[in-house]
RODO-2510 file (C-alpha; in nm, 4 decimals, decimal comma):
residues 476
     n   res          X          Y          Z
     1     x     0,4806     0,9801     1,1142
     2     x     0,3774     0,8937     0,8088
     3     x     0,5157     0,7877     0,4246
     4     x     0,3793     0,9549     0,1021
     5     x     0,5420     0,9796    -0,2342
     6     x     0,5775     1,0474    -0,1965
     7     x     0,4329    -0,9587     0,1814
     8     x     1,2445    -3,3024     0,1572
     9     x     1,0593    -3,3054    -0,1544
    10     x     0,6973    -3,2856     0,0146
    11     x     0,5645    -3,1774     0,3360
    12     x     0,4926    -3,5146     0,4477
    13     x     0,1786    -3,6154     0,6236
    14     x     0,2965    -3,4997     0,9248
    15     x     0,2424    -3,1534     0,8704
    16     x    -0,0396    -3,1754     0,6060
    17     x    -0,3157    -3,0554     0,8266
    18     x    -0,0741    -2,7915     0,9623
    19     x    -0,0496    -2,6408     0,5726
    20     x    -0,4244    -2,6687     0,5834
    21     x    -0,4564    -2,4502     0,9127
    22     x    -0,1739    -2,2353     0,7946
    23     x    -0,2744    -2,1699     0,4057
    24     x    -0,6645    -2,0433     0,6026
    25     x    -0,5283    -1,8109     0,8381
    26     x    -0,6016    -1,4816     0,7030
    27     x    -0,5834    -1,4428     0,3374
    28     x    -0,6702    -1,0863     0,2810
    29     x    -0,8240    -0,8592    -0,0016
    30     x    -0,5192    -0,6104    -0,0681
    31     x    -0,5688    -0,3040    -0,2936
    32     x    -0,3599    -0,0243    -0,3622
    33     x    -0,0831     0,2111    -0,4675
    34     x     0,2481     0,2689    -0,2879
    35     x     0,5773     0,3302    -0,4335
    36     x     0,4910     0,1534    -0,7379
    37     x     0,3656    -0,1332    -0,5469
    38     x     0,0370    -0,2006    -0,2929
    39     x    -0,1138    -0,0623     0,0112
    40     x    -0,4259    -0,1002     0,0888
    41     x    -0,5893    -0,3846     0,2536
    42     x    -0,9543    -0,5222     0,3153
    43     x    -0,8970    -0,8043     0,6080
    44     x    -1,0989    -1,1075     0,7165
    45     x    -0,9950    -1,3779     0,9535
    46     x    -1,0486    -1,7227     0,8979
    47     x    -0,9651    -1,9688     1,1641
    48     x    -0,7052    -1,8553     1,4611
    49     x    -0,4499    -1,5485     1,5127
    50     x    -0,2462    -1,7818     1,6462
    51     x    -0,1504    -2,0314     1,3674
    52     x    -0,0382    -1,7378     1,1850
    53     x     0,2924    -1,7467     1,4161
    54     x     0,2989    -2,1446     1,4189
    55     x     0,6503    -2,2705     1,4980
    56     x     0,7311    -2,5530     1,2450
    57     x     1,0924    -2,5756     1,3653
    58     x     1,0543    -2,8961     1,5670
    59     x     1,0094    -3,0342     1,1894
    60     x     1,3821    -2,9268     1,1154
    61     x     1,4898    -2,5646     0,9222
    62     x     1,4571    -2,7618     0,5860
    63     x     1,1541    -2,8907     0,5961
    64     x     0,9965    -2,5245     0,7154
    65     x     1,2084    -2,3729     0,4163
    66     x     1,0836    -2,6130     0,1737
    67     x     0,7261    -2,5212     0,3569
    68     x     0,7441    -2,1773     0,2431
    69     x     0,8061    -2,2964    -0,0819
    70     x     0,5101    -2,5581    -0,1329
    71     x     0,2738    -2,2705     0,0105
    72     x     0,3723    -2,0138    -0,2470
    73     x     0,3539    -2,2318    -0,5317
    74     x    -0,0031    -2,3430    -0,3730
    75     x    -0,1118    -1,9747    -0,3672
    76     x    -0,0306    -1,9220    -0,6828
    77     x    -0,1494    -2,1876    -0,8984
    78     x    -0,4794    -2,1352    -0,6735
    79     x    -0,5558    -1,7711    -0,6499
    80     x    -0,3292    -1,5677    -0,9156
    81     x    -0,5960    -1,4072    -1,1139
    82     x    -0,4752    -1,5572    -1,4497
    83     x    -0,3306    -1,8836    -1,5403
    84     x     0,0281    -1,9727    -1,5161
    85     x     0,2794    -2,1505    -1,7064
    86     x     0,4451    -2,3551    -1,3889
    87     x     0,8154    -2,3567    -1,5760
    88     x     0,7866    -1,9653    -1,5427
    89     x     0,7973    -2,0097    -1,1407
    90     x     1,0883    -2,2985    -1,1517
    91     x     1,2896    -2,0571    -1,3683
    92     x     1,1766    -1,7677    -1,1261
    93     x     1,2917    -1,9414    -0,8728
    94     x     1,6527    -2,0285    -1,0265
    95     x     1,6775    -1,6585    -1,0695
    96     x     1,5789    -1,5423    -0,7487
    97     x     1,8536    -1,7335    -0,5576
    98     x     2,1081    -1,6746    -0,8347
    99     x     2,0255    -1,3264    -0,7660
   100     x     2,0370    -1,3488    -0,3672
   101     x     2,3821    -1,5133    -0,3724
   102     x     2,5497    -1,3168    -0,6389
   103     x     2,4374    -1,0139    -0,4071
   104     x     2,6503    -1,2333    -0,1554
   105     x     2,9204    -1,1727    -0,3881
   106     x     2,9069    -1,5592    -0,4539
   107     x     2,9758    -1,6902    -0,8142
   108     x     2,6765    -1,9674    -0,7908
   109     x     2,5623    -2,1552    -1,0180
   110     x     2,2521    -2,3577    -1,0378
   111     x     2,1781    -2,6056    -1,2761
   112     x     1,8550    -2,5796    -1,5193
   113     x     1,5641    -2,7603    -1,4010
   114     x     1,2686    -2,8447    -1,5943
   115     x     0,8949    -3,0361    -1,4973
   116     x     0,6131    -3,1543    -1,6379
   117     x     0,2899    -3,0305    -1,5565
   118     x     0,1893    -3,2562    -1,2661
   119     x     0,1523    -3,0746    -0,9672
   120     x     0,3465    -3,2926    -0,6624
   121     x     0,6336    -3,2948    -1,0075
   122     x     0,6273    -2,9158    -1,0457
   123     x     0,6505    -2,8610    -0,6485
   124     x     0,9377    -3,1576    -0,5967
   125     x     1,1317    -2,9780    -0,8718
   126     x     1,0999    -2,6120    -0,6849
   127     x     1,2394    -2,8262    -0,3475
   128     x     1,5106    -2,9310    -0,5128
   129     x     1,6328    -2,6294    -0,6558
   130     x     1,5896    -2,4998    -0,3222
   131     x     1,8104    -2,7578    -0,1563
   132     x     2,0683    -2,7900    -0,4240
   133     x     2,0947    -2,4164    -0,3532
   134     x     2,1706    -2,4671     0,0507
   135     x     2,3769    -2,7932    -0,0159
   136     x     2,5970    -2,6081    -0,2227
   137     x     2,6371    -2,2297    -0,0706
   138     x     2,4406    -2,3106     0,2728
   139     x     2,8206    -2,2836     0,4622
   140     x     2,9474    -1,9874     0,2988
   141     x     2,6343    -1,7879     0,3611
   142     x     2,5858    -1,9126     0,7469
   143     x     2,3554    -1,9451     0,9993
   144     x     2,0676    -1,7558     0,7794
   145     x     2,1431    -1,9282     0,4585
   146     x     1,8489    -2,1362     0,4907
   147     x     1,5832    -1,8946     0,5772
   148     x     1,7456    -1,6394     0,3714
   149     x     1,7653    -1,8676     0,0114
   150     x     1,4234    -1,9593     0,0680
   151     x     1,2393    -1,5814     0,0795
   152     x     1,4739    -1,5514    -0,1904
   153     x     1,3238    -1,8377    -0,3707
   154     x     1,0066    -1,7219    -0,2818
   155     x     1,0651    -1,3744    -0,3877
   156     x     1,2037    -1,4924    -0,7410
   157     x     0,8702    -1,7321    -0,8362
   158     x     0,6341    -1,3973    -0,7781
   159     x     0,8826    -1,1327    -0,9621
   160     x     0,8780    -1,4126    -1,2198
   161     x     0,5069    -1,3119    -1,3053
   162     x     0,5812    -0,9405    -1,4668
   163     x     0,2896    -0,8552    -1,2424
   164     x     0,4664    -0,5504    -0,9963
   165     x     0,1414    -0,6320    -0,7477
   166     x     0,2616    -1,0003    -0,6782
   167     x     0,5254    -0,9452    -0,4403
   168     x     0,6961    -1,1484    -0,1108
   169     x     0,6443    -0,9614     0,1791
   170     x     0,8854    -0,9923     0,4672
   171     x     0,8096    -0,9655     0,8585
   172     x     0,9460    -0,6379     0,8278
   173     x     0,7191    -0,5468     0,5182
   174     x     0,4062    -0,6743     0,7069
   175     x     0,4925    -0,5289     1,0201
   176     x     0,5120    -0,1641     0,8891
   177     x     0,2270    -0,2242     0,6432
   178     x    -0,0327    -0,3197     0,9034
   179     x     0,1255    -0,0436     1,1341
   180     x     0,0875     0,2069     0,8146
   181     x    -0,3012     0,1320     0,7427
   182     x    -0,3816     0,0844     1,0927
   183     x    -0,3008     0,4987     1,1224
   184     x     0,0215     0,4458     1,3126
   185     x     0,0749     0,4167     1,6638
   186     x     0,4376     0,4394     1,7376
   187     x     0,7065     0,6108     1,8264
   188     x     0,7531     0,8883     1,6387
   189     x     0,6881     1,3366     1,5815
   190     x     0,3901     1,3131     1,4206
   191     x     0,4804     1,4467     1,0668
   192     x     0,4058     1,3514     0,6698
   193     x     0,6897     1,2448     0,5091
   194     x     0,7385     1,3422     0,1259
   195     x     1,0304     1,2969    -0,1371
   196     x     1,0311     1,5197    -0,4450
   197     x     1,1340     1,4393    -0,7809
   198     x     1,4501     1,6021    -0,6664
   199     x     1,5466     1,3354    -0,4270
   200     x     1,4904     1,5758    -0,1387
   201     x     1,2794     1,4746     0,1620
   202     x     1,0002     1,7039     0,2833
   203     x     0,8357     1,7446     0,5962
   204     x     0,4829     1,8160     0,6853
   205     x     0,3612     1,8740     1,0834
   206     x     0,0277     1,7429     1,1590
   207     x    -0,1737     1,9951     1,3948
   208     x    -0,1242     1,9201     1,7432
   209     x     0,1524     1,6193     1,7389
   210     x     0,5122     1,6961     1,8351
   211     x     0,6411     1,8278     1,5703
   212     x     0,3896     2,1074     1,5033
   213     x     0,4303     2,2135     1,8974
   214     x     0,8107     2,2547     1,8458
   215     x     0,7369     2,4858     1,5577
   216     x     0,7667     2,3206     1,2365
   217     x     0,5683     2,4947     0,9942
   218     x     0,5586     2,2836     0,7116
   219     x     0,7216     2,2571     0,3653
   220     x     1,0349     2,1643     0,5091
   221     x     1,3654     2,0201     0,3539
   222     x     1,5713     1,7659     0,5685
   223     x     1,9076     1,8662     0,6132
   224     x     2,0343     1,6143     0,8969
   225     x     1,9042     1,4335     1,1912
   226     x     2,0494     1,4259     1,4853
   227     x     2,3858     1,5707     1,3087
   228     x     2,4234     1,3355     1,0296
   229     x     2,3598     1,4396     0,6634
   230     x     2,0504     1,3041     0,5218
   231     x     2,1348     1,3446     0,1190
   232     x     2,1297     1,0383    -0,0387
   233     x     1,9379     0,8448     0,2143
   234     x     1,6368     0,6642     0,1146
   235     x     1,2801     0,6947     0,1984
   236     x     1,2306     0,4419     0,4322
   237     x     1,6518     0,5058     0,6365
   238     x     1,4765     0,8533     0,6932
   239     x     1,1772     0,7156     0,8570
   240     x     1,3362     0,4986     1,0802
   241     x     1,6053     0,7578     1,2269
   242     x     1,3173     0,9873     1,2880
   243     x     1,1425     0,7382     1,4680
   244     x     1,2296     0,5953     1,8149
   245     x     1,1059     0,4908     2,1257
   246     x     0,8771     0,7298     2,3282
   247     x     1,0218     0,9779     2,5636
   248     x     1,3411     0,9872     2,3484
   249     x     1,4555     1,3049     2,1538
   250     x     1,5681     1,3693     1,8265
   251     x     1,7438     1,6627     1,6364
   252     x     1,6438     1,7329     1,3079
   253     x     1,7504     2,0300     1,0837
   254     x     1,6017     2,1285     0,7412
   255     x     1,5606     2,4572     0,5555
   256     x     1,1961     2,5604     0,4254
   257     x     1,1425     2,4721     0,0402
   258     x     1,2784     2,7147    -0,1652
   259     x     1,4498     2,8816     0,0780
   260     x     1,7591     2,8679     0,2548
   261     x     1,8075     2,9728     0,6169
   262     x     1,8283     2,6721     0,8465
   263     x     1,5949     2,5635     1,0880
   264     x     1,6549     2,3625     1,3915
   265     x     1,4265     2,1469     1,5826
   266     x     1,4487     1,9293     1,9017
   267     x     1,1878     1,7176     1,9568
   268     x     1,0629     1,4781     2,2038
   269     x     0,8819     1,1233     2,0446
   270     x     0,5364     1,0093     2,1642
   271     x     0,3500     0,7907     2,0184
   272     x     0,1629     0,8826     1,7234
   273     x    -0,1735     0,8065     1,5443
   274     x    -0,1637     0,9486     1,2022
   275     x    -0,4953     1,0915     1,0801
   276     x    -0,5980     1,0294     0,7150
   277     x    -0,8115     1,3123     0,6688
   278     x    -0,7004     1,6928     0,6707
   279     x    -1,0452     1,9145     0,6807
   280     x    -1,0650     2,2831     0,6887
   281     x    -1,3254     2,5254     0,5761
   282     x    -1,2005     2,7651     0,3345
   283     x    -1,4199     3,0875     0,1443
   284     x    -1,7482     2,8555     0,2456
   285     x    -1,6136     2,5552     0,1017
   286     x    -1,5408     2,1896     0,2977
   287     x    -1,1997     2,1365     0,1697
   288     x    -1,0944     1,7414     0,2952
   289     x    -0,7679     1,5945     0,1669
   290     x    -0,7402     1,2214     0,2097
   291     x    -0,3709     1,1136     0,2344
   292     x    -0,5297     0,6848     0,2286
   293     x    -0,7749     0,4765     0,2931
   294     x    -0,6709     0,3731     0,6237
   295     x    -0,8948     0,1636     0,9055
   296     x    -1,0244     0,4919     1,0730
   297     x    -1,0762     0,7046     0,7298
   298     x    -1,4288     0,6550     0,6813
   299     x    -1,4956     0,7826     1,0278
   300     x    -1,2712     1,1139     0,9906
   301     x    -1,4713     1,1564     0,6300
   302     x    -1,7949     1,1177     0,8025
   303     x    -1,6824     1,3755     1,1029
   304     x    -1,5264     1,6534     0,8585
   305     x    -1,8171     1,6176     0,6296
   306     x    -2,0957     1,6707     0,9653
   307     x    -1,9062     1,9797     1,0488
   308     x    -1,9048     2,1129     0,7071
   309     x    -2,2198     2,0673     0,7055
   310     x    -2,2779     2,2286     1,0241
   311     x    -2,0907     2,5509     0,9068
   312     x    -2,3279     2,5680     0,5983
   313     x    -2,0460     2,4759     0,3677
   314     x    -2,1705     2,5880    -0,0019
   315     x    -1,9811     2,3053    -0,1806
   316     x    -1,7652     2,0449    -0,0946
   317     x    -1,4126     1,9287    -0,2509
   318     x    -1,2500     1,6211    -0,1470
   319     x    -0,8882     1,6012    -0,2424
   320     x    -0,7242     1,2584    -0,3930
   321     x    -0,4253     1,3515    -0,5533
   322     x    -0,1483     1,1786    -0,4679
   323     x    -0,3893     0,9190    -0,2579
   324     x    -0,2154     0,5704    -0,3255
   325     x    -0,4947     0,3835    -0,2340
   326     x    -0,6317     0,1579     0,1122
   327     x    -0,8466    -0,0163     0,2887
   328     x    -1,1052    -0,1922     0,0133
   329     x    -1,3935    -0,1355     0,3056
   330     x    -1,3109     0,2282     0,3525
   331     x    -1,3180     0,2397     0,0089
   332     x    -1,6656     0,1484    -0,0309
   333     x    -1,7872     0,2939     0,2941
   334     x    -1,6552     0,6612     0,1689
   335     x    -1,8474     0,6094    -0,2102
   336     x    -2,1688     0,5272     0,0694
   337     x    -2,1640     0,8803     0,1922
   338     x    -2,2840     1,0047    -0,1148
   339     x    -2,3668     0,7058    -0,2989
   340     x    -2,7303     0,5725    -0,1680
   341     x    -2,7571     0,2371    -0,3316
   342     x    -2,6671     0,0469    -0,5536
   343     x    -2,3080    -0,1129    -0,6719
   344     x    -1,9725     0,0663    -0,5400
   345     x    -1,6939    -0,1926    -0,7347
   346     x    -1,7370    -0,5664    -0,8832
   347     x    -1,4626    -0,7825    -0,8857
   348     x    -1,4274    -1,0527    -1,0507
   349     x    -1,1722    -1,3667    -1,0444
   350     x    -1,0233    -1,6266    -1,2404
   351     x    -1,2672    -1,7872    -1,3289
   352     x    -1,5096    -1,4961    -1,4003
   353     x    -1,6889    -1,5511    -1,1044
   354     x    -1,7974    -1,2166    -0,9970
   355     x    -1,8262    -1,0262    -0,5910
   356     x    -2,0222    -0,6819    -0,5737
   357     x    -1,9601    -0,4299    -0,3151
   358     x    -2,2658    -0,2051    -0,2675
   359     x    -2,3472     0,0954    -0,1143
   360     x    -2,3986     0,0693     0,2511
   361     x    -2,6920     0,2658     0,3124
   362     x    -2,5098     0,5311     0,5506
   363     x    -2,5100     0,8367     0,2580
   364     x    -2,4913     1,1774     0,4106
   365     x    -2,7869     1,4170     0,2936
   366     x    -2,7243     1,7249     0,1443
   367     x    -2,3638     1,6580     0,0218
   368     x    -2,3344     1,8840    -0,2574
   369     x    -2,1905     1,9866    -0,4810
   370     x    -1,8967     1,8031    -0,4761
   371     x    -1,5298     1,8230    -0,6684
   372     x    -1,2892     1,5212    -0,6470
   373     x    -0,9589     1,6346    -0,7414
   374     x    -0,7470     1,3505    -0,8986
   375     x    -0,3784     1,3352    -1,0749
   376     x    -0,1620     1,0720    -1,2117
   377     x    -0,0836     0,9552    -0,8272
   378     x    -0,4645     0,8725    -0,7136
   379     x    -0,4181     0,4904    -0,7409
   380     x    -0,6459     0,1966    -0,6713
   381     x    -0,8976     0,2574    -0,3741
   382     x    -0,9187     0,6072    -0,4870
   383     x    -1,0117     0,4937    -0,8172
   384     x    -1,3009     0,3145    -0,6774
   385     x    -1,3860     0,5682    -0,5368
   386     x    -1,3376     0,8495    -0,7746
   387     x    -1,4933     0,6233    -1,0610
   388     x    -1,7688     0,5485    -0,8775
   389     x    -1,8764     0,8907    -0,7696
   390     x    -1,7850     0,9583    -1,1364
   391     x    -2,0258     0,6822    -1,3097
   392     x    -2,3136     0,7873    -1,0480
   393     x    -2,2604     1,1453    -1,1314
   394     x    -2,2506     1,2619    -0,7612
   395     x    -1,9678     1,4439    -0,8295
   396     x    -1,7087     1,5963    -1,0614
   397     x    -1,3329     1,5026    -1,1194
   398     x    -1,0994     1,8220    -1,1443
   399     x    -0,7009     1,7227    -1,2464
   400     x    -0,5378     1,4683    -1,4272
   401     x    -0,5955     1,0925    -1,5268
   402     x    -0,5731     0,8383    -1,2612
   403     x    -0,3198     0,6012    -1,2573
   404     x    -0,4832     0,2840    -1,3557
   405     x    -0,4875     0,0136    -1,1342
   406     x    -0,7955    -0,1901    -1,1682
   407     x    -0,6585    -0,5189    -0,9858
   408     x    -0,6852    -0,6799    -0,6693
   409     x    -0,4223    -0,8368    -0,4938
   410     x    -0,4338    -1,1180    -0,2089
   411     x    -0,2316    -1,1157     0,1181
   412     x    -0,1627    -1,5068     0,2187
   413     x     0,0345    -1,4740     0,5706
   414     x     0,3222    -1,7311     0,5884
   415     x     0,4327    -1,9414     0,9107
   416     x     0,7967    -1,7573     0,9172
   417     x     0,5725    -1,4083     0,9326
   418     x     0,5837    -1,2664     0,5988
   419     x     0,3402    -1,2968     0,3449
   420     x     0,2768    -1,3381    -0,0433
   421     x     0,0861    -1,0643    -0,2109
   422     x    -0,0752    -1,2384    -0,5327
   423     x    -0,2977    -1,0606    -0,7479
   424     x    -0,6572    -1,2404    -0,7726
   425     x    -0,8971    -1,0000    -0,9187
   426     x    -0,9353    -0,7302    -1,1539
   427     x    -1,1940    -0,4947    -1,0598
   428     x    -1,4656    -0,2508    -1,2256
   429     x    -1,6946     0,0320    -1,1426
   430     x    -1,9832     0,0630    -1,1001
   431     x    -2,1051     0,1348    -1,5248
   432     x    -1,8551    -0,1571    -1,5829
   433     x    -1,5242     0,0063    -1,7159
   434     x    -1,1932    -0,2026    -1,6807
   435     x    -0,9167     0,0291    -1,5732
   436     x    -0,6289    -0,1045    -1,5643
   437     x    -0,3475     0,0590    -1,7117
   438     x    -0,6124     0,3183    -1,8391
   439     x    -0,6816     0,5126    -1,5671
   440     x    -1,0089     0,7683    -1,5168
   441     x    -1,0258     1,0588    -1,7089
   442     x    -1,1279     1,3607    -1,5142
   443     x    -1,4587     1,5662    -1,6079
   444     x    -1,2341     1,8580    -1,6250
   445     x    -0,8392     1,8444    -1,7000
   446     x    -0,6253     2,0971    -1,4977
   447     x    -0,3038     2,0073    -1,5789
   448     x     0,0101     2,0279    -1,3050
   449     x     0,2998     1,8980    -1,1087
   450     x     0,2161     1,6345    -0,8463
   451     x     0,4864     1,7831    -0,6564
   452     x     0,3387     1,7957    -0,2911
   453     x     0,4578     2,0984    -0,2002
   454     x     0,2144     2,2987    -0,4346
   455     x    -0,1050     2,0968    -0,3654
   456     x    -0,3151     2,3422    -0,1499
   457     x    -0,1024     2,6390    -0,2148
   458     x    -0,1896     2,9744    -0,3948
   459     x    -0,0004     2,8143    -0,6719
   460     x    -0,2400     2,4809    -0,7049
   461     x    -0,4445     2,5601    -1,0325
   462     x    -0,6434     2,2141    -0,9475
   463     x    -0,7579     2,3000    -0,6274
   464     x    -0,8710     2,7058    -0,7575
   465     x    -1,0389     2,5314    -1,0555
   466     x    -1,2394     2,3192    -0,7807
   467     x    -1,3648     2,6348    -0,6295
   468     x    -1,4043     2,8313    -0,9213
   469     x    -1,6255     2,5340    -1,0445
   470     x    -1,8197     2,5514    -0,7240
   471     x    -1,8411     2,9139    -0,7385
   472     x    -2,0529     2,8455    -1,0825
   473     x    -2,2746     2,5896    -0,9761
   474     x    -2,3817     2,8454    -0,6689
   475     x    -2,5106     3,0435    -0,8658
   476     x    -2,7571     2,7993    -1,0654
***
């Protein structure tokens, strides 16, 4: 199952080669669109897995709180992709655990804290705010108050950026994050999960999982699971009740979009490995929708794209809408299909130091010609993509402006098992346009609803345009 919508004063000397080992461990390239927020990843690994889960508790809870602390205000005065005035994270700070116990229905206060711009000063002032916080309220929130003020601390110094792409991640975050981009594998029915504009949740079978065998069709409205009403339930509450361990059952009744009569379903969970790519062939043309940029996506574009080829496909259309973005490689390896050299997307950093990701060398002959349909909901790595493909002129755009998110974000794993998501680089394509906040205009507009349920019905003007367009180049 799948979403669509669809991380003392000082750490004394003791521990300062465990922040060292700590602060290496796997910062990660992050990219992407989900929610409003990021998904999409492009992992390396320096030094050992197995720092990432270091236990610092022999140190004592407050020290390890005050860790987290140190290591985000680190991160960010290192790697955030612009410069920083440090009082914005002390007051960011102040309101993020004013905010965490007033949600504790706790009148705090916290007094005002100010520092000068000397680094140890800055990060002894963020400490203290931290402790005053615990001293004060630690026994009326209990035996989490210490872990729980500092995320919240944590949380606060990012959110104080304005930047919606610099965001705390918790374990839980992380956990379904990696399981989302990694395609999956767990318990679950094996089914897309959309919510419209309307607030109701939608259902979509994938061929061959669990949910397709026991007859869903697709299109589908949630009515209740396993008796209980859904309405009003978020995203994410519906995801977990339709997940569960393997071998168990649940009930789940909906009613098809637009329709009425009920539908009811018992199904049995297995575990699941969500594909990213839905091919057919349709009228002669290789119709692929990619739903992300996950870590098997490249592969499942390369397969679809051999058998289209094999079928004598007359055109090709791959489908972005709604594509929130992924994994920064799979990014880059896609654009190499039908890309055969040169720069995919440069990035470049604070300091205007600049990375370029280049084609691969792997492009699939004979690709062509080829639609990318686009819409306000194709975010991030499917900018790169679409842009690039755009700028090299191996293929047209068919829908609506992009989104426009031309930044980079980094994923710095913390000791307690969340993470800090700090953007670090803005990114461009390959003929050098910025788009951020701009978005990519589409060779040809086709205006329509993003709604889901549409997209690859006979109601989807985009997708008809796309093979109306290839219908015309045929015959030139």
């Amino acid at each position: 199952m799948g979403i669509r919508a669809s991380m003392p004063a000082r750490v004394r000397a003791l521990i300062a080669a465990l922040i060292v080992a700590v602060v290496a461990f796997g910062a990660a390239l992050f990219i992407g669109y989900r929610s409003g927020l990021v998904a999409a990843e492009n992992r390396f690994q320096m030094g050992g897995g197995t720092l990432a889960s270091l236990d610092l508790h022999f140190l004592g809870s407050q020290v390890v709180d005050q860790h987290l602390i140190d290591l985000a205000f680190q991160q960010v005065e290192r790697h955030y992709y612009k410069p920083v005035e440090s009082q914005l994270l002390i007051n960011g700070e102040r309101s993020g655990l004013l905010g965490y116990l007033r949600s504790r229905h706790i009148a705090a206060r916290l007094p005002a804290a100010t520092a000068a711009g000397d680094p140890l000063e800055i990060s002894r002032t963020l400490d203290q705010q931290l402790s005053y916080a615990q001293a004060q309220y630690g026994t009326r929130l209990g035996k989490a108050a210490g872990p729980d003020l500092a995320e919240a601390a944590v949380d606060g110094m990012l959110r104080s950026l304005g930047d919606p792409y610099t965001v705390y991640l918790s374990p839980l975050q992380i956990q379904a994050l990696n399981e989302a981009l990694s395609g999956g594998n767990f318990g679950g029915i094996g089914v897309f999960i959309y919510q419209l504009r309307t607030h109701e949740i939608v259902l979509e079978p994938i061929e061959d999982l669990p949910a397709a065998r026991a007859g869903m069709h697709g299109n589908e409205v949630v009515e209740t699971i396993d008796g209980a009403p859904i309405r009003g339930l978020t995203l994410d509450r519906v995801e977990r009740l339709i997940r569960g361990p393997e071998g168990t059952s649940v009930r789940i009744a909906t009613h098809l979009y637009g329709g009425k009569a009920r539908r009811h379903y018992i199904i049995t969970r297995e575990i699941i490995h969500v594909p990213t790519v839905h091919a057919k062939m349709e009228n002669g043309y290789d119709y692929l929708r990619l739903t992300d940029f996950g870590e098997s996506s490249a592969q499942e574009v390369h397969k679809a794209l051999l058998a289209g080829k094999a079928q004598g496909a007359k055109g090709y259309i791959i489908d972005l809408r709604d594509n929130g973005g992924g994994l920064l490689d799979a990014a880059v390896a896609i654009s190499s299909f039908f890309i055969p050299n040169g720069p995919i997307v440069t990035e470049i950093d604070r300091a205007g130091d600049k990375q370029t990701a280049s084609a691969n060398g792997a492009v699939v002959q004979g690709i062509a010609p080829l639609v990318v349909l686009v819409n306000g909901y194709t975010a991030s790595a499917s900018e790169i993509t679409a842009g690039a493909l755009q700028d090299y002129k191996a293929a047209t755009l068919i829908g609506t402006k992009t989104f426009g998110k031309g930044v980079v974000q980094g994923i710095f794993t913390m000791p307690n098992g969340g993470a800090l998501k700090i953007t670090t680089q803005r990114y461009l394509t390959p003929a050098g346009r910025d788009i951020q906040h701009k978005g990519i205009q589409p060779d040809i507009v086709v205006t329509q609803s993003p709604d889901m349920v549409i997209m690859d019905t006979p109601r989807d003007k985009q997708l008809k345009a796309a093979k109306a367009y290839l219908a015309h180049s045929a015959r030139y």
